[in-house]
NUDRENKOL-682583 format. One record per residue (C-alpha): residue in one letter; x, y, z. Coordinates in steps of 0.02 Angstrom, whole numbers, plus 50000, padded with zeros to 5 digits. Layout:
BEGIN
aXYZ;...
//
This chain:
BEGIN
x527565216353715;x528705225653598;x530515220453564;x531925227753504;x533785219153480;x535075231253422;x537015225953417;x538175239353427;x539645231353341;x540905243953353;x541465244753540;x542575256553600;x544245252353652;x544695255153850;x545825268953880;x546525270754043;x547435284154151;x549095281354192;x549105280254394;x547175279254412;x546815261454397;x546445247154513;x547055229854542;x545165224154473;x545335236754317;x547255228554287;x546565210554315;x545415208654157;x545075218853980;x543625219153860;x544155206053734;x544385192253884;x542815196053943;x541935194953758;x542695177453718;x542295172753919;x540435175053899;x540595167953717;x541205151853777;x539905149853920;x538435157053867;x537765140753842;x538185133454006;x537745152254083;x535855147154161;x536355129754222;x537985136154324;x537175153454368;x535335151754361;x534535145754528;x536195149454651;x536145168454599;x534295169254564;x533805177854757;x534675191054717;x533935192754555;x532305192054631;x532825204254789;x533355216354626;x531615219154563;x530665216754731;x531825232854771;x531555241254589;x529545237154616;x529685248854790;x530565264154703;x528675261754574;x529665267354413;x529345264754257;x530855262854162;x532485253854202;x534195251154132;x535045234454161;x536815234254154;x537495216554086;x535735207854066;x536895194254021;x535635178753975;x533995188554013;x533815177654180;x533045192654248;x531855199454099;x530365188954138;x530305194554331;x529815213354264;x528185220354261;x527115220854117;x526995241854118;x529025241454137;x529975247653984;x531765240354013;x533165243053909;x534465227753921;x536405230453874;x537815217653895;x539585216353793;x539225198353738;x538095193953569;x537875177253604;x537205181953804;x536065194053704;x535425180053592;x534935170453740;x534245183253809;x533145189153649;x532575168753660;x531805171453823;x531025189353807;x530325181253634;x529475167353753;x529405171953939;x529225190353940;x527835204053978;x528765218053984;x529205231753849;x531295225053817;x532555234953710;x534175222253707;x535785230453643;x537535227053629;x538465240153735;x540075240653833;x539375245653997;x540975259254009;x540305269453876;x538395270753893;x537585278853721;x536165286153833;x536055305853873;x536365311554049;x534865309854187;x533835296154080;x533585282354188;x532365282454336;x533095263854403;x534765255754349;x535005238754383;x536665228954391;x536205209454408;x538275204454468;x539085215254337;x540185227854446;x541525215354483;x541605208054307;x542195225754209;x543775229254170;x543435246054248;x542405247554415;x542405265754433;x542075268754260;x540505258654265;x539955266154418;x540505283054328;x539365279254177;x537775273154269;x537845287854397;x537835301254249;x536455290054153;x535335289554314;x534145301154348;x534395313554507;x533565305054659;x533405287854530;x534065274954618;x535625260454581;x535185244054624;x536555232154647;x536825210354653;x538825207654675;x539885196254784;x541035206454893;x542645204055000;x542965209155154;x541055204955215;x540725195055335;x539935178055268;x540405159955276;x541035163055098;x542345172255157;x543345158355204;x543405149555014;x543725166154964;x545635161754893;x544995144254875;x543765148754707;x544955163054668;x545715153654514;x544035144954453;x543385163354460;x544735170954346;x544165158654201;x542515166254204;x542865182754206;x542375187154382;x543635196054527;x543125183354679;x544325199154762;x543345213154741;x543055225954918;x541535230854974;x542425246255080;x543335252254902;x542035248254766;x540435254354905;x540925261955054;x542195272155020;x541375280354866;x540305297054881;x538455292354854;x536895287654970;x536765269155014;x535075269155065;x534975249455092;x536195235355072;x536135218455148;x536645199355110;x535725187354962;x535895170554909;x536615154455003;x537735158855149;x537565177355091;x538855172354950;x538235191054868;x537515208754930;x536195219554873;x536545236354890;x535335250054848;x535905268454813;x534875284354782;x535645294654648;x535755311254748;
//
């Protein structure tokens, strides 16, 4: 098991195009997010552990199927899902937050098998060359960035052709008992830095790319997996 924590301090400031952005892209910005996950990384695993942790597990039963050998994980957060990968799986592990990353460096130091490379990126602005990743993995990240699109933007161009996305995020405007407590949560979810909000036709159907597979996780089907081939 090799490990490697590198924390790219200077992050580079969102810039935005007048007219192209999104109620989700207005709602949030970097520095809310960074003192967010600073403020609850210790409480992270106890209020997010075991209700999101099918999906987490439906995540790398999916990247196990695609057989690759390398994967990207866009806002490993805590590291809740570092010990689930294989032990011939190199996987490289960004999120905005040091003090997620230093929980997750705790847990690839004890729990891991796998070859981990943690750094501290701003998923927006990925320092990786084009076509490098054969599997990128977002673990409920998409509805958490100040900029959707631009994420999306980023992984697609980092992903190998035919690699594949694999997704964990709750979604609006699917059909779930969730639905319902949708505007209830809405203001609990703001604190945390997550868009409760957040449409599954605009931020997946409506984009241009190959769903191969997408279907409900976790109690009530609160979330969605959603698996796209990079054509």
């Amino acid at each position: 098991m090799t490990i490697f924590l590198t924390y790219n301090r200077t992050l580079t400031k969102r810039m935005k195009k007048p007219g192209t952005a999104t109620s989700a892209e207005n709602y949030t910005n970097e520095s809310k997010i960074i003192k967010c996950y600073k403020r609850y990384a210790p409480l992270y695993d106890l209020l997010f552990g075991s209700v999101f942790q099918q999906g987490r597990r439906a995540i790398v039963k999916e990247m196990k199927a695609i057989d690759t050998k390398d994967v990207l994980e866009v806002g490993v957060g805590t590291g809740l899902m570092l010990p689930m990968y294989p032990q011939d799986v190199a996987v490289t592990g960004i999120d905005i937050s040091k003090e997620m990353l230093d929980k997750a460096q705790e847990k690839v130091d004890r729990d891991c098998t796998a070859t981990v490379s943690l750094m501290q990126v701003n998923g927006e602005q990925l320092p990786f060359p084009d076509n490098h990743f054969t599997c990128v993995t977002l673990p409920y990240t998409y509805s958490v960035t100040p900029g959707p699109f631009k994420l999306i933007n980023e992984v697609r161009r980092v992903c190998k052709k035919d690699g594949f996305i694999i997704i964990a995020n709750h979604f609006s405007g699917v059909r779930s008992p969730w639905a319902v407590f949708e505007k209830i949560v809405s203001p609990f979810a703001t604190k945390i830095g997550f868009q409760s909000k957040f449409s599954y036709q605009t931020y997946v159907e409506n984009l241009d790319w190959n769903v191969v597979k997408s279907y409900s996780c976790n109690l009530f089907g609160l979330s969605r997996i959603v698996v796209v081939r990079n054509d």
